[in-house]
Each structure stands twice: as structure tokens, then as C-alpha cells.
N, CA, C and O atoms as a Tinker XYZ file with bonds, in Angstrom:
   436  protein
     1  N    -88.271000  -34.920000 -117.524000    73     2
     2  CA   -89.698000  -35.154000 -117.544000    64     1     3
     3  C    -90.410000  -33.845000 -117.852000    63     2     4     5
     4  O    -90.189000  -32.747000 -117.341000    81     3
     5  N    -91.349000  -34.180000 -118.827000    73     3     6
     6  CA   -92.028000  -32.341000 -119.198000    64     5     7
     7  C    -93.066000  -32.634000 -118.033000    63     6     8     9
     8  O    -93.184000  -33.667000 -117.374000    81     7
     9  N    -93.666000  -31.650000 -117.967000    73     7    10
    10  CA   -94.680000  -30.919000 -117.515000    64     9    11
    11  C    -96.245000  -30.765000 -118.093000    63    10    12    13
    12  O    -96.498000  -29.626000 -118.486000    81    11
    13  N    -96.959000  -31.403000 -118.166000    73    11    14
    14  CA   -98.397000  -31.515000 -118.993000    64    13    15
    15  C    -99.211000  -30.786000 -118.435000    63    14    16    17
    16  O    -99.241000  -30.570000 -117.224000    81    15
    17  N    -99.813000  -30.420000 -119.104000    73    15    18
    18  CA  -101.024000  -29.341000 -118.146000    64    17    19
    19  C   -101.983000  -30.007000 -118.066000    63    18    20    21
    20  O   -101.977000  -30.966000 -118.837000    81    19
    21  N   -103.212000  -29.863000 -117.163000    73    19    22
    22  CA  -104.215000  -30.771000 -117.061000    64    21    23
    23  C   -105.396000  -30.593000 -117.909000    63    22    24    25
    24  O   -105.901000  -29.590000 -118.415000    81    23
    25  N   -105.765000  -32.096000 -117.934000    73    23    26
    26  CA  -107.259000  -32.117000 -119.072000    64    25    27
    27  C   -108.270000  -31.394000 -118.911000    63    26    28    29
    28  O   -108.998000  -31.647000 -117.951000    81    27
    29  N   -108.552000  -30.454000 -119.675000    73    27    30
    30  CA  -109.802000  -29.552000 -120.112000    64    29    31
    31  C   -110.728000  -30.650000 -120.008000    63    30    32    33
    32  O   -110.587000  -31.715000 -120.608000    81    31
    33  N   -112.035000  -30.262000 -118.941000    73    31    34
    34  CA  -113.030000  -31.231000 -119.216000    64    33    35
    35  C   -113.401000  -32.002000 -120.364000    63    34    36    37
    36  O   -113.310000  -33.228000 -120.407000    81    35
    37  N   -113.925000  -31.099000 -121.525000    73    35    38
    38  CA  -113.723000  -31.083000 -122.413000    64    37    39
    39  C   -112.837000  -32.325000 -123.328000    63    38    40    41
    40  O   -113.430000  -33.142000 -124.032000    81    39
    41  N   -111.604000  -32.299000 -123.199000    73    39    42
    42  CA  -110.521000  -33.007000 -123.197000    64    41    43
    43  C   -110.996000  -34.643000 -122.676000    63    42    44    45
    44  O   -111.024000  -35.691000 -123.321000    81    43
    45  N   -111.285000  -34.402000 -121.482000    73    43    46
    46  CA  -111.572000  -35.822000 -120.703000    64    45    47
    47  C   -112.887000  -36.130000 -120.801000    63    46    48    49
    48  O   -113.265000  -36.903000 -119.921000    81    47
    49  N   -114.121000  -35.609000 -121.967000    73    47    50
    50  CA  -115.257000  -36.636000 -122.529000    64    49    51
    51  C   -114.365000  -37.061000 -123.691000    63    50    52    53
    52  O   -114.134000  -38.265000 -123.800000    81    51
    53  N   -113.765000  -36.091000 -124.692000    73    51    54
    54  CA  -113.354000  -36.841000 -126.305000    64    53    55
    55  C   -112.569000  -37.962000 -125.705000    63    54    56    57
    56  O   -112.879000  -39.090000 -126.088000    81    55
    57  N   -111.202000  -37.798000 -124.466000    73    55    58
    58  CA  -110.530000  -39.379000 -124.450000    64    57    59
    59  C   -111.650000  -40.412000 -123.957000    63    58    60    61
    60  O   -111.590000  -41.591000 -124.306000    81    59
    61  N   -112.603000  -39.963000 -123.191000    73    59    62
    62  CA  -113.194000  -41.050000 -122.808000    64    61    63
    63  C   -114.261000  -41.831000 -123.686000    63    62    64    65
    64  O   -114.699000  -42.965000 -123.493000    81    63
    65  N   -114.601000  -40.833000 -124.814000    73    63    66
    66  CA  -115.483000  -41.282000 -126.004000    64    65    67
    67  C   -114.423000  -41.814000 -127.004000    63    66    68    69
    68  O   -115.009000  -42.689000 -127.642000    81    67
    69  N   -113.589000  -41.747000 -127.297000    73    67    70
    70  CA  -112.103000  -41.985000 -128.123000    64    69    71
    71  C   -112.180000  -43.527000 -127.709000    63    70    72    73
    72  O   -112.565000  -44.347000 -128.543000    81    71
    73  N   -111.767000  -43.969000 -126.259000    73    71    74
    74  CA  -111.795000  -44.811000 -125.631000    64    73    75
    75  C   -113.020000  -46.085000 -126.143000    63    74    76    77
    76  O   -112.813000  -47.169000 -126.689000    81    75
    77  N   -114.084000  -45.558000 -125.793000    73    75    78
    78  CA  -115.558000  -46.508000 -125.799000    64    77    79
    79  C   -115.184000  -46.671000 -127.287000    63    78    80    81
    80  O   -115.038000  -47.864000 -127.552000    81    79
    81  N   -114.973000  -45.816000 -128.396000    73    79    82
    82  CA  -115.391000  -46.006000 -129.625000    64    81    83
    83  C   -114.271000  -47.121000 -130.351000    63    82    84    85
    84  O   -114.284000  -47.539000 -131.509000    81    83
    85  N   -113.419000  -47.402000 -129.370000    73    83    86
    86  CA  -112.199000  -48.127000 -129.663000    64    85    87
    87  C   -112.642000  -49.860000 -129.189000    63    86    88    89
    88  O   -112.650000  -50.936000 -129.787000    81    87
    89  N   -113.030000  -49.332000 -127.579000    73    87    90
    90  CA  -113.784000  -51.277000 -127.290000    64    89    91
    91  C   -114.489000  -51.148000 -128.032000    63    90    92    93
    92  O   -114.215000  -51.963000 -128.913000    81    91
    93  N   -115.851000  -50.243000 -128.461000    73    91    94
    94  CA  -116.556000  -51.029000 -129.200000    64    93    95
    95  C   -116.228000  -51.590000 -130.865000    63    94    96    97
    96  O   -116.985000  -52.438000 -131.338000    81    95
    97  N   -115.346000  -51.187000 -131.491000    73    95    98
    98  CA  -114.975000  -51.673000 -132.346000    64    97    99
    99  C   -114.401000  -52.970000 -132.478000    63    98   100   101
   100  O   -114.853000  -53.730000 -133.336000    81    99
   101  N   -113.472000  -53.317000 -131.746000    73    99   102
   102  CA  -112.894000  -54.176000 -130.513000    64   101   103
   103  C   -113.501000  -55.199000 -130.633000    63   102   104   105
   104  O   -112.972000  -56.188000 -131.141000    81   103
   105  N   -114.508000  -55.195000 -130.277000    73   103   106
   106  CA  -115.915000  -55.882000 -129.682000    64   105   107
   107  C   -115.995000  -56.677000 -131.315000    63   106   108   109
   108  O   -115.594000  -57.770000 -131.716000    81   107
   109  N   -116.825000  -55.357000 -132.081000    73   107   110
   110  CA  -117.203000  -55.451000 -132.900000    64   109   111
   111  C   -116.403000  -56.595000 -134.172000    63   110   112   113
   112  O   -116.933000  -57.470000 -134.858000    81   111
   113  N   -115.216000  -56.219000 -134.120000    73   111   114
   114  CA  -114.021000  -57.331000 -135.133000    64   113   115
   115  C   -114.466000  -58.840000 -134.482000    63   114   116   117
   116  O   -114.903000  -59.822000 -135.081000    81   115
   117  N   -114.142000  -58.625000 -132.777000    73   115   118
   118  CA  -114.038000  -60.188000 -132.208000    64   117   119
   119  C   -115.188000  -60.626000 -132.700000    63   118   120   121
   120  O   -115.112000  -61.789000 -133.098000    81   119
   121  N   -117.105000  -59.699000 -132.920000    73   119   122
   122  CA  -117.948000  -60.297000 -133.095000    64   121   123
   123  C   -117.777000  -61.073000 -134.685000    63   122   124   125
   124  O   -118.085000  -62.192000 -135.096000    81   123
   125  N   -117.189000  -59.985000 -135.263000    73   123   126
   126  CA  -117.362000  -60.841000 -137.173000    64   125   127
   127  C   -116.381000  -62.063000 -137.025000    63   126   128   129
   128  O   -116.678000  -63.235000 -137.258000    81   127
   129  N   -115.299000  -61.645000 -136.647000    73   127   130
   130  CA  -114.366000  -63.157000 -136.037000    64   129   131
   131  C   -115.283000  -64.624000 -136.263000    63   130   132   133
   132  O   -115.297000  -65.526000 -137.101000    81   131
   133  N   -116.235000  -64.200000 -134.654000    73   131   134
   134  CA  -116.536000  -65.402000 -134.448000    64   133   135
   135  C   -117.934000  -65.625000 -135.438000    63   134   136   137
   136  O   -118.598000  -66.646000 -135.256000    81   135
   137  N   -118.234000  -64.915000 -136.191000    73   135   138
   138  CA  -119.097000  -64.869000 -136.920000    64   137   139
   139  C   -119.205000  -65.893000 -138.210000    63   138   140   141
   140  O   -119.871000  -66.873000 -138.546000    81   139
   141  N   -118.173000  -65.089000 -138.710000    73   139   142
   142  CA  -117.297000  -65.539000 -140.001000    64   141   143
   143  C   -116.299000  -66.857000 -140.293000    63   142   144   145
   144  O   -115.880000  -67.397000 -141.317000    81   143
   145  N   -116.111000  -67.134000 -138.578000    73   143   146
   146  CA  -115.274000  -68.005000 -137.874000    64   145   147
   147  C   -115.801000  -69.535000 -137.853000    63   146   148   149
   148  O   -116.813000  -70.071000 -138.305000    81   147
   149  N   -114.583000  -70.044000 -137.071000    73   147   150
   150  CA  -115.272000  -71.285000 -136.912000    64   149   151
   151  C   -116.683000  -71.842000 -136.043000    63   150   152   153
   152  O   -117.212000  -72.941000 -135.881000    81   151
   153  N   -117.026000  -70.119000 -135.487000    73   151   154
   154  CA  -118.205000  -70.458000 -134.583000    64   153   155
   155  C   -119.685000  -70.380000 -135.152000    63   154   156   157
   156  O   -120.799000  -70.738000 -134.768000    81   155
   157  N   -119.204000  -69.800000 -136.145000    73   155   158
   158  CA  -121.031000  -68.680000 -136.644000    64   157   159
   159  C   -121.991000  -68.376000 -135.791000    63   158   160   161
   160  O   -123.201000  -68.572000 -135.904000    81   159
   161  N   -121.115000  -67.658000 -134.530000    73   159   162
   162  CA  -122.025000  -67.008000 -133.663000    64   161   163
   163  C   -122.206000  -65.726000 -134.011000    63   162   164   165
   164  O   -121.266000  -64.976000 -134.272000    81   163
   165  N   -123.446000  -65.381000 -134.040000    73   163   166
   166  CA  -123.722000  -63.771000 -134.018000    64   165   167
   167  C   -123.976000  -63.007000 -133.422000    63   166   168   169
   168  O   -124.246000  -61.893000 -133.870000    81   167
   169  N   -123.995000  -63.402000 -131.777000    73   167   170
   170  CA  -124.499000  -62.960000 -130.513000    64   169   171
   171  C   -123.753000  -61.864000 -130.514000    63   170   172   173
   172  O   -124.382000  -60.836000 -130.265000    81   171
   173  N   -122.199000  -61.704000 -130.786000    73   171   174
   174  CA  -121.416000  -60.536000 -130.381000    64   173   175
   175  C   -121.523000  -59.115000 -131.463000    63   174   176   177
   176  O   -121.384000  -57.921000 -131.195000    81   175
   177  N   -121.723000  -59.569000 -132.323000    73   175   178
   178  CA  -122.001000  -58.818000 -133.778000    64   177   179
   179  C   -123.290000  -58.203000 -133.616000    63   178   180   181
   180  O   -123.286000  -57.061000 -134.078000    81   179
   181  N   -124.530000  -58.598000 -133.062000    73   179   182
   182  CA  -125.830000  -58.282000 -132.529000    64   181   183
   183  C   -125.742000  -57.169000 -131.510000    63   182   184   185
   184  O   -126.462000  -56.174000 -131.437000    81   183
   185  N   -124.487000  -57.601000 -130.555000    73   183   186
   186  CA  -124.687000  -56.461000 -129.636000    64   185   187
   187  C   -123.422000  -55.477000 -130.062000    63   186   188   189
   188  O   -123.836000  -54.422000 -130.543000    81   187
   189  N   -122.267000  -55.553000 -130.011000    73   187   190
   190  CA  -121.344000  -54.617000 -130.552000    64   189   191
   191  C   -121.419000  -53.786000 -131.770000    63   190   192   193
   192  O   -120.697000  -52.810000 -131.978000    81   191
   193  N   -122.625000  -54.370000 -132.813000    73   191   194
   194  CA  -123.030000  -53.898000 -134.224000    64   193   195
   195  C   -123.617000  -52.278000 -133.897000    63   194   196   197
   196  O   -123.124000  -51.335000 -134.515000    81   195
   197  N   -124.674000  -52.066000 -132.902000    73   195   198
   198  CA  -125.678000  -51.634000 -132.392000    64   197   199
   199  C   -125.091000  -50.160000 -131.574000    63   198   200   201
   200  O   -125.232000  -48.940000 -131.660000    81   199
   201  N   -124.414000  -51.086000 -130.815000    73   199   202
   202  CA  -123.386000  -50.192000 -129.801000    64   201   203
   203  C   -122.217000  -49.279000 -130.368000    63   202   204   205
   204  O   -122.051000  -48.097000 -130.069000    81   203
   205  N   -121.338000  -50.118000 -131.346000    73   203   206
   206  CA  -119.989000  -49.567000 -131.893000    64   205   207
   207  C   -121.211000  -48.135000 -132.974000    63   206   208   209
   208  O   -120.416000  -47.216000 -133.170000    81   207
   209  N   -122.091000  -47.866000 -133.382000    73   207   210
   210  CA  -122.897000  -47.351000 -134.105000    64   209   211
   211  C   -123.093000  -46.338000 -133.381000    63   210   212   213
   212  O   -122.508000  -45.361000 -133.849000    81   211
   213  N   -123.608000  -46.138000 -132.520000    73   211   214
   214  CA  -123.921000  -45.080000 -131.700000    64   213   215
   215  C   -122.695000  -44.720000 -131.035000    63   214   216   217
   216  O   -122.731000  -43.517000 -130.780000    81   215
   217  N   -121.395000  -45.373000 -130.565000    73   215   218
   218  CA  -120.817000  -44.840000 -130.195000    64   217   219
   219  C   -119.585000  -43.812000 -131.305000    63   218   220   221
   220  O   -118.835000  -42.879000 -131.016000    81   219
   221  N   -119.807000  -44.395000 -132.363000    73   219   222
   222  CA  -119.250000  -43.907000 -133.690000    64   221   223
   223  C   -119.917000  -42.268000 -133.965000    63   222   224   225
   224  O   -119.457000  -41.182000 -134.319000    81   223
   225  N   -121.101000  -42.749000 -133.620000    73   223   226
   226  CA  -121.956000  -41.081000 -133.923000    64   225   227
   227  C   -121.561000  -40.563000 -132.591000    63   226   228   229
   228  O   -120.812000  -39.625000 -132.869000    81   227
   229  N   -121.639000  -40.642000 -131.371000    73   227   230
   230  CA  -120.835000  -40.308000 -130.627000    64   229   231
   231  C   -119.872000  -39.110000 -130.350000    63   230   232   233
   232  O   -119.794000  -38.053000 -129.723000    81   231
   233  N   -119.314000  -39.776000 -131.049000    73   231   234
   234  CA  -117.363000  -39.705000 -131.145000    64   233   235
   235  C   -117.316000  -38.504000 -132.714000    63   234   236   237
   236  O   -116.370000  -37.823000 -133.110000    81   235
   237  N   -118.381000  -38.605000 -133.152000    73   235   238
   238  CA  -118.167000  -37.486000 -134.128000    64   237   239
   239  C   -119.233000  -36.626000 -133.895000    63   238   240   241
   240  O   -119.608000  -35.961000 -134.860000    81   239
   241  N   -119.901000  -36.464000 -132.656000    73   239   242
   242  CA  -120.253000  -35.332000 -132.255000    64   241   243
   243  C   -119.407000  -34.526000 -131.059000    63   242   244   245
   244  O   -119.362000  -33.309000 -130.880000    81   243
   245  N   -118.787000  -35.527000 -130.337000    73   243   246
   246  CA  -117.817000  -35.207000 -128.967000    64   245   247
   247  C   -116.697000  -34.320000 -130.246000    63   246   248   249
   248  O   -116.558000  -33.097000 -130.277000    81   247
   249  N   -116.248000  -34.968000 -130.871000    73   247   250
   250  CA  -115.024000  -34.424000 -131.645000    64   249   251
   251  C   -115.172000  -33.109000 -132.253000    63   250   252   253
   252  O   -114.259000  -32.306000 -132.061000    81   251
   253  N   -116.084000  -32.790000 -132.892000    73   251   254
   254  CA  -116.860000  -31.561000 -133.367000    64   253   255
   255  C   -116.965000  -30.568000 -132.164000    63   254   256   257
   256  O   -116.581000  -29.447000 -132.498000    81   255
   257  N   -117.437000  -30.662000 -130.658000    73   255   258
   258  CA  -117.808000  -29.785000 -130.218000    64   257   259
   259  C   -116.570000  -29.463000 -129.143000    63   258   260   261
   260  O   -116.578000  -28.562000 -128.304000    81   259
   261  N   -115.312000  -30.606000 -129.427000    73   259   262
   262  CA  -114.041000  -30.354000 -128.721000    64   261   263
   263  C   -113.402000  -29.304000 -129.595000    63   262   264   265
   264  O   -112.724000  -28.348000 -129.216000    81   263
   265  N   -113.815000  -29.725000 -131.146000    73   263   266
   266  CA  -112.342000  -28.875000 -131.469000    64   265   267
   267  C   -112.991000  -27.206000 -131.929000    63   266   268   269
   268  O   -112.222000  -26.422000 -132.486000    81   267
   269  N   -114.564000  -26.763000 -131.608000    73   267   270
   270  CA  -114.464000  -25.964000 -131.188000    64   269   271
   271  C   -114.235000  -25.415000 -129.388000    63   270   272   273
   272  O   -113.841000  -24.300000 -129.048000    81   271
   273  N   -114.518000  -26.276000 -128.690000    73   271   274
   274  CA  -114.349000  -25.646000 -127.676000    64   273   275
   275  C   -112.869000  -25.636000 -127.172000    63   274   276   277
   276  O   -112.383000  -24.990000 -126.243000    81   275
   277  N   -112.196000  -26.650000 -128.153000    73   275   278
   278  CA  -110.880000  -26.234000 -127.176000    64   277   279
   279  C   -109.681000  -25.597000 -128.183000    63   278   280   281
   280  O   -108.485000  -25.458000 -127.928000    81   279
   281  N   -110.517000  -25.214000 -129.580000    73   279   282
   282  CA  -109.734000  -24.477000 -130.469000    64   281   283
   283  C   -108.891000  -25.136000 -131.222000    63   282   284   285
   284  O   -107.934000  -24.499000 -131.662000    81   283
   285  N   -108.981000  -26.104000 -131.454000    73   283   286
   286  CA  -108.316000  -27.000000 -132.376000    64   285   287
   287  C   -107.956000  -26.328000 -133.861000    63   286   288   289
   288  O   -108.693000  -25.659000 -134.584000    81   287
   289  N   -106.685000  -26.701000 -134.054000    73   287   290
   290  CA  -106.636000  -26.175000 -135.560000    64   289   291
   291  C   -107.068000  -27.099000 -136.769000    63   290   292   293
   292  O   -107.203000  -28.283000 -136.460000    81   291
   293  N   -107.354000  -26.709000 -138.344000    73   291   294
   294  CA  -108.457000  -27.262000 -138.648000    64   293   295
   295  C   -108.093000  -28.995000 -139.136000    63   294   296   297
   296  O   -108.901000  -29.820000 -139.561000    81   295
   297  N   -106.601000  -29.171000 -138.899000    73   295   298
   298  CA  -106.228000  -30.109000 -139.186000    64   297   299
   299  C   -106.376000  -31.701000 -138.055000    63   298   300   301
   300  O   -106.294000  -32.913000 -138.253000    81   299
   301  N   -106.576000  -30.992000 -137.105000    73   299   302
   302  CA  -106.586000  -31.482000 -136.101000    64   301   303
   303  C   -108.054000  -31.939000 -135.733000    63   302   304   305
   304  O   -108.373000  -32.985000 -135.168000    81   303
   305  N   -108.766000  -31.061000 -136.118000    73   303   306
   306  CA  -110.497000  -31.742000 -136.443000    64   305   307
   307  C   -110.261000  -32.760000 -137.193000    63   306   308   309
   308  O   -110.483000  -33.808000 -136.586000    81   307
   309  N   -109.888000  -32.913000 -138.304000    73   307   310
   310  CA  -110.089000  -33.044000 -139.724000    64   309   311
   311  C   -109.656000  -34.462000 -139.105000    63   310   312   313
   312  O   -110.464000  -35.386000 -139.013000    81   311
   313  N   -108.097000  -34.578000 -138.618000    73   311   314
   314  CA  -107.670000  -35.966000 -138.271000    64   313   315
   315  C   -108.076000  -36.804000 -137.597000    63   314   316   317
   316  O   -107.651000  -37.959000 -137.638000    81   315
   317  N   -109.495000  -36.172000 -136.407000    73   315   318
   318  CA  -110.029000  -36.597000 -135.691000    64   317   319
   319  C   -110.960000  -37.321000 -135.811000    63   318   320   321
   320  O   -111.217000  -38.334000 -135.161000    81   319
   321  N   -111.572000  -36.813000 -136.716000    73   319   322
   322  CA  -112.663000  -37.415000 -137.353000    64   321   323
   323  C   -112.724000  -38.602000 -138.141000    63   322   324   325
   324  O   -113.697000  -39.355000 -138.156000    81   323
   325  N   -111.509000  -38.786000 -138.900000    73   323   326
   326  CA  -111.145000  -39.712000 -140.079000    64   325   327
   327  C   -110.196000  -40.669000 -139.210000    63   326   328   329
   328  O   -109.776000  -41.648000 -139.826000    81   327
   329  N   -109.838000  -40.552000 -138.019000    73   327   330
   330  CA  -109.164000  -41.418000 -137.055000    64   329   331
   331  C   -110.938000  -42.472000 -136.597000    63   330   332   333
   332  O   -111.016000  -43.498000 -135.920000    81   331
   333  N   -111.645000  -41.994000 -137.018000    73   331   334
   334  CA  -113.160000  -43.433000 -136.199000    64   333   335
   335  C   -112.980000  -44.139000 -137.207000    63   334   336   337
   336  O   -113.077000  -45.344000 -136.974000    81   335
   337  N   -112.703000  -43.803000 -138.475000    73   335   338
   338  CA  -113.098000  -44.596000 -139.790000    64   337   339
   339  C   -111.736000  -46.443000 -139.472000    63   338   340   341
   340  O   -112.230000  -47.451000 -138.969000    81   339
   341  N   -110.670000  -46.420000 -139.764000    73   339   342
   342  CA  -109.836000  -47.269000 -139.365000    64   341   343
   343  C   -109.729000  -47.674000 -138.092000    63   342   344   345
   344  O   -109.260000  -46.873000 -137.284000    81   343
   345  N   -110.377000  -49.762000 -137.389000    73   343   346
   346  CA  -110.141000  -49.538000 -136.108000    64   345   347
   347  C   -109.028000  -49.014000 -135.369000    63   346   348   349
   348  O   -107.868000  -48.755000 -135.692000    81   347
   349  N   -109.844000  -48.897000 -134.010000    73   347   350
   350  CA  -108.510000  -48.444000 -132.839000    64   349   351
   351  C   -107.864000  -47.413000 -133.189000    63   350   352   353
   352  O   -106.739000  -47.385000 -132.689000    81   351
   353  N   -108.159000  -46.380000 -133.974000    73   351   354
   354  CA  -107.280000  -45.929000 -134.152000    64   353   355
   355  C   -107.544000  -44.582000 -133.277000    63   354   356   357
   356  O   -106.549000  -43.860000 -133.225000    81   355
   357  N   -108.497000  -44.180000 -132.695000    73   355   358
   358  CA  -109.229000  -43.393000 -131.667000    64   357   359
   359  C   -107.821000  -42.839000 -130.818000    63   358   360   361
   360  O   -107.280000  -41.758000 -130.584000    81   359
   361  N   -107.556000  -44.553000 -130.465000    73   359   362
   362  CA  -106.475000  -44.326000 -129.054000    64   361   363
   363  C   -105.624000  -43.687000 -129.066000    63   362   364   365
   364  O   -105.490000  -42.805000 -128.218000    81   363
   365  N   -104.572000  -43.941000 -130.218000    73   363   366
   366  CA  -103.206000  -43.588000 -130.770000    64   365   367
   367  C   -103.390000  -41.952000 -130.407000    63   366   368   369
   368  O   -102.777000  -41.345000 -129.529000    81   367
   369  N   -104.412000  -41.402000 -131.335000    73   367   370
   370  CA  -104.751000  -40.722000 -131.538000    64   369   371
   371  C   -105.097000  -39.546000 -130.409000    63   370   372   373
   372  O   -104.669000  -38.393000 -130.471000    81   371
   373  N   -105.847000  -40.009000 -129.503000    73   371   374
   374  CA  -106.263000  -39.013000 -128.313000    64   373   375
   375  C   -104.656000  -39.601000 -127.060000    63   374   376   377
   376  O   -104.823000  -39.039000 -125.977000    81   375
   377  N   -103.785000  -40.195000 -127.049000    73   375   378
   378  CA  -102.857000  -39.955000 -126.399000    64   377   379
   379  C   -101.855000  -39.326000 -127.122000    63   378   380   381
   380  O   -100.865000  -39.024000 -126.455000    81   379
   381  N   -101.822000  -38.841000 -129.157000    73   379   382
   382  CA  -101.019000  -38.155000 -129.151000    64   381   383
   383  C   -101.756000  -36.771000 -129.137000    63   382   384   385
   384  O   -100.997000  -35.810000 -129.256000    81   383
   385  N   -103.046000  -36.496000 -129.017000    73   383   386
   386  CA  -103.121000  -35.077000 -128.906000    64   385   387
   387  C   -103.209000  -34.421000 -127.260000    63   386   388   389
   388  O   -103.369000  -33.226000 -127.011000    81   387
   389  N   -103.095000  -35.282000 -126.461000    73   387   390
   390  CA  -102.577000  -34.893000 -124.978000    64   389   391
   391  C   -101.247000  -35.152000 -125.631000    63   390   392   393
   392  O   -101.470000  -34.478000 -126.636000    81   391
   393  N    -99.883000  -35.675000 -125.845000    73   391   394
   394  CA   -99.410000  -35.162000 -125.664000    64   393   395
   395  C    -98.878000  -33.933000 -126.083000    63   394   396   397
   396  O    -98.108000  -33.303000 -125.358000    81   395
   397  N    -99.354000  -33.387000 -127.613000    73   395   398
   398  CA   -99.602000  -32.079000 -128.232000    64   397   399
   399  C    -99.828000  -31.188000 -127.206000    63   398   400   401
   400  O    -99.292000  -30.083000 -127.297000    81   399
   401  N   -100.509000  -31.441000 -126.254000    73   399   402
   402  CA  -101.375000  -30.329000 -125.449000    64   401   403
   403  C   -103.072000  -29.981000 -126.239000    63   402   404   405
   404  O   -103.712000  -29.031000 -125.789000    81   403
   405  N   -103.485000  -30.567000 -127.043000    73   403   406
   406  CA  -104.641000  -30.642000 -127.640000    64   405   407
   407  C   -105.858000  -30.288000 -127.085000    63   406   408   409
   408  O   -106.712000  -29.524000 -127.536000    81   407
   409  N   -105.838000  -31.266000 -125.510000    73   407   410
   410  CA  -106.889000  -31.313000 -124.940000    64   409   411
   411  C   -106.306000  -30.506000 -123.113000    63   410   412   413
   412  O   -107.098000  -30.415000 -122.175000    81   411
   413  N   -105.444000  -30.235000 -123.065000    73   411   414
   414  CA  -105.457000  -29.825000 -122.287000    64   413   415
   415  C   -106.333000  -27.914000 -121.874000    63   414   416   417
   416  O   -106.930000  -27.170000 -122.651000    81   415
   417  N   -106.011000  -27.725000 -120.335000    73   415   418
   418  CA  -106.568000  -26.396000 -120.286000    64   417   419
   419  C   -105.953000  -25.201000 -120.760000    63   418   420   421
   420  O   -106.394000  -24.059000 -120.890000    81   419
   421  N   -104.460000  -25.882000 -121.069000    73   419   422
   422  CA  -103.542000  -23.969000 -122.111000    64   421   423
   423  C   -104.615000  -24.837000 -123.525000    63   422   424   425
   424  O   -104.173000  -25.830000 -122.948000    81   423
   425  N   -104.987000  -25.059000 -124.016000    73   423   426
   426  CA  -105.607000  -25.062000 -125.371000    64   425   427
   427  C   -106.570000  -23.991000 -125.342000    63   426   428   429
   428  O   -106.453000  -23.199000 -126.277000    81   427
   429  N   -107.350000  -23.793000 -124.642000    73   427   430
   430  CA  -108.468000  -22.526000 -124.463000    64   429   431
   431  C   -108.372000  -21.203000 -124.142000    63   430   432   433
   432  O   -109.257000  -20.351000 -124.056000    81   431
   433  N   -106.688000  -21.104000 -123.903000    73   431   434
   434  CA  -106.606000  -19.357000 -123.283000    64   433   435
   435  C   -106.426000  -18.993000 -124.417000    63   434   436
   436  O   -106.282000  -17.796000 -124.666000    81   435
């Protein structure tokens, strides 16, 4: 079993914005689903449309001010950013850069 070092604050807003920007996308598919679907409801698309939006801008301001504060190399921005564009893909993503050590507190010494 390795040894992980613990999450840089820092670290633990991007997973937790990583996170939101993932339900709300989430959200957002189930809303066109039922949209597009056999329901043509738009109730979910109305509110997840709105939400997944802001949390998108979000997530590319959290990401920006992680990978200077926790020194990210420039590839690692770069992937971060272009990880909101394709759903879900947030998640994959912020559990493989903990396990990198990405977000942890050796990232900043």
C-alpha cells in the first residue's frame, strides 16, 4: 500500500468543483434524454442547462488558480481544462491527479 500525502486545500476545492461539474453534466444529458425522449420534458434541461454553465466556468477558474498554486506542470493545466469539454470526464481525471500527487501538499514545496 503507498502512502499519499494529504490534499492541499487547494487540491480539495478543484476535486470538489471536478465533482459538481461532473453531476451537473450528469444532470444535464438525463435533462436532453428526457427532452429529446419519449417525454419532451424540459424541466431538467431548464435547470441543469443554467447550473452545468456556471459550474463549467467554475471549474475553469478553480483549475487555473490550482495549477498555479499548486505548480502544476503545463501539461497538466492544459489536460485539465480540456477534461470539462467531454462529459464526466472531470472525475477520471481529478482521481488520477491525486493519485500523481497533483493535488496533494508535496506539490507546493
Amino acid at each position: 500500500m503507498t502512502q499519499r500525502s494529504p490534499m492541499h486545500p487547494t487540491g480539495r476545492l478543484f476535486a470538489a468543483v471536478a465533482f459538481i461539474e461532473a453531476v451537473t453534466w450528469a444532470g444535464l444529458l438525463i435533462g436532453m434524454w428526457m427532452k429529446y425522449g419519449p417525454m419532451a420534458n424540459v424541466a431538467l434541461v431548464k435547470l441543469f442547462g443554467p447550473l452545468h454553465g456556471v459550474a463549467f466556468l467554475v471549474y475553469v477558474a478553480v483549475t487555473l488558480f490550482a495549477a498555479v498554486r499548486l505548480r502544476w506542470p503545463w501539461w497538466a493545466s492544459a489536460l485539465a481544462r480540456l477534461a470539462a469539454i467531454p462529459p464526466l470526464v472531470t472525475l477520471p481525471l481529478e482521481w488520477w491527479f491525486k493519485r500523481r500527487g497533483l493535488l496533494g501538499l508535496r506539490a507546493v514545496r
